[in-house]
C-alpha positions as CSV (number, residue, x, y, z in Angstrom):
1,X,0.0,0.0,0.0
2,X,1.2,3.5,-0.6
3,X,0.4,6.6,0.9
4,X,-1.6,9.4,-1.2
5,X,0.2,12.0,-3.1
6,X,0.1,15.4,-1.5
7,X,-3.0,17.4,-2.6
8,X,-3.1,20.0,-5.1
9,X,-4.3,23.3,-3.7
10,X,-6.6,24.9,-7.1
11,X,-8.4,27.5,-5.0
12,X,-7.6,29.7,-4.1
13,X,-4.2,30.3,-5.9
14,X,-0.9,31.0,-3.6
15,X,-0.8,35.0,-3.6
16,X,-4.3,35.4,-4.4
17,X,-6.2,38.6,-3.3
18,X,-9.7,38.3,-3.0
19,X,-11.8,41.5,-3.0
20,X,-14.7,41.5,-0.1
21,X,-16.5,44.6,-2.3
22,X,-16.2,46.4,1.5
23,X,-18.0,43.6,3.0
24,X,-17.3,42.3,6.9
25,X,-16.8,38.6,5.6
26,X,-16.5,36.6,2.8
27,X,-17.6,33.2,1.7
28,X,-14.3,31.3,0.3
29,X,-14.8,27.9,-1.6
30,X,-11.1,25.7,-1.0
31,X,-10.5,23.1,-4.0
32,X,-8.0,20.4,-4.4
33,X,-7.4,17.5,-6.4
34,X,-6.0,14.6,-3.9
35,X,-5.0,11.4,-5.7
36,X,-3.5,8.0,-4.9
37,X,-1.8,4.8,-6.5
38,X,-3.9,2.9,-4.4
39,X,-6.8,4.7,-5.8
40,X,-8.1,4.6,-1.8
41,X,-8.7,8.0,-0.7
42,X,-10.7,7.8,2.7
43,X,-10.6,11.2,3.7
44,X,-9.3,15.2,3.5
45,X,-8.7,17.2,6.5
46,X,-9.2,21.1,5.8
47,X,-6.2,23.1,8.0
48,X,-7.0,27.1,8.2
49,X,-5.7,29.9,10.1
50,X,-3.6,33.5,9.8
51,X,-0.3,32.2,10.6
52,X,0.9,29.1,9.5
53,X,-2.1,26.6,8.7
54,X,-1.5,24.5,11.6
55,X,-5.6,25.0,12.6
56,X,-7.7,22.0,12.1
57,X,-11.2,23.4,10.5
58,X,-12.6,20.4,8.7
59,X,-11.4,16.5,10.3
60,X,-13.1,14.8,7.7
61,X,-14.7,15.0,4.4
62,X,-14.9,13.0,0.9
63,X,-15.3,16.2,-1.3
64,X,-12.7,18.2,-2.5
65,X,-13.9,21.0,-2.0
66,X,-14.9,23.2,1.3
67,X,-16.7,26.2,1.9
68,X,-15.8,28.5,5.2
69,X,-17.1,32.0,5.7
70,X,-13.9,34.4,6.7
71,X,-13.3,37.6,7.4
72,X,-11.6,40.6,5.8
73,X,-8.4,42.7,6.3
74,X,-6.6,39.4,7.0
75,X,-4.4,37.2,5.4
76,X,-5.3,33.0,5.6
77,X,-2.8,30.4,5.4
78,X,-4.7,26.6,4.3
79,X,-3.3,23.3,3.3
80,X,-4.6,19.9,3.2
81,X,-3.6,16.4,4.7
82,X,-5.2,13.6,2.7
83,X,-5.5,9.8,4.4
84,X,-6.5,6.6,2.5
85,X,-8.0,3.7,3.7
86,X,-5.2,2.1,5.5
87,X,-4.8,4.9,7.9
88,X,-1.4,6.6,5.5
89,X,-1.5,10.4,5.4
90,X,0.5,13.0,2.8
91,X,0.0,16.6,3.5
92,X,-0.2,19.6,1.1
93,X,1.8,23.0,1.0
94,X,0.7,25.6,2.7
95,X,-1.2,27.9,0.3
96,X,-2.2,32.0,1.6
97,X,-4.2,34.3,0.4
98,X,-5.5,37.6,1.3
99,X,-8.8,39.0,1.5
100,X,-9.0,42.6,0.7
């Protein structure tokens, strides 16, 4: 068995600024593209925060994609572990982006 490959962070982009249009918060949909040799993805764990990712936000999903209402003036650091079937984990870059 062999462990996933790291996830590809899609969205959003490294460097990205993302304009909140003067609003308090701002809905941000994450996407990545996880894949394994195995073909036995079990799970993705969303990681969010403003200083190094390190913040657990989502322990579990089967989608690719996640959704998370943030707020403005700040920059967000996200990355993503991904774990397969037999328990093997491969974790993502960190990713940031600022919300304007």
């Amino acid at each position: 068995s062999y462990a996933p490959f790291s996830a590809d962070l899609t969205a959003p982009t490294s460097g990205q600024v993302i304009n909140s249009g003067g609003a308090a918060s701002v809905s941000v949909t994450f996407q990545w593209v996880g894949s394994d040799p195995d073909n036995d993805i079990a799970s993705y764990a969303l990681y969010l925060d403003n200083t190094n990712g390190a913040t657990q936000v989502v322990a579990s999903q089967t989608a690719a994609t996640a959704t998370q209402t943030l707020a403005s003036g700040k920059t967000y650091y996200w990355k993503v572990v991904t774990k397969d079937k037999l328990g093997n984990t491969s974790v993502s870059t960190v990713n940031s982006f600022r919300i304007n």
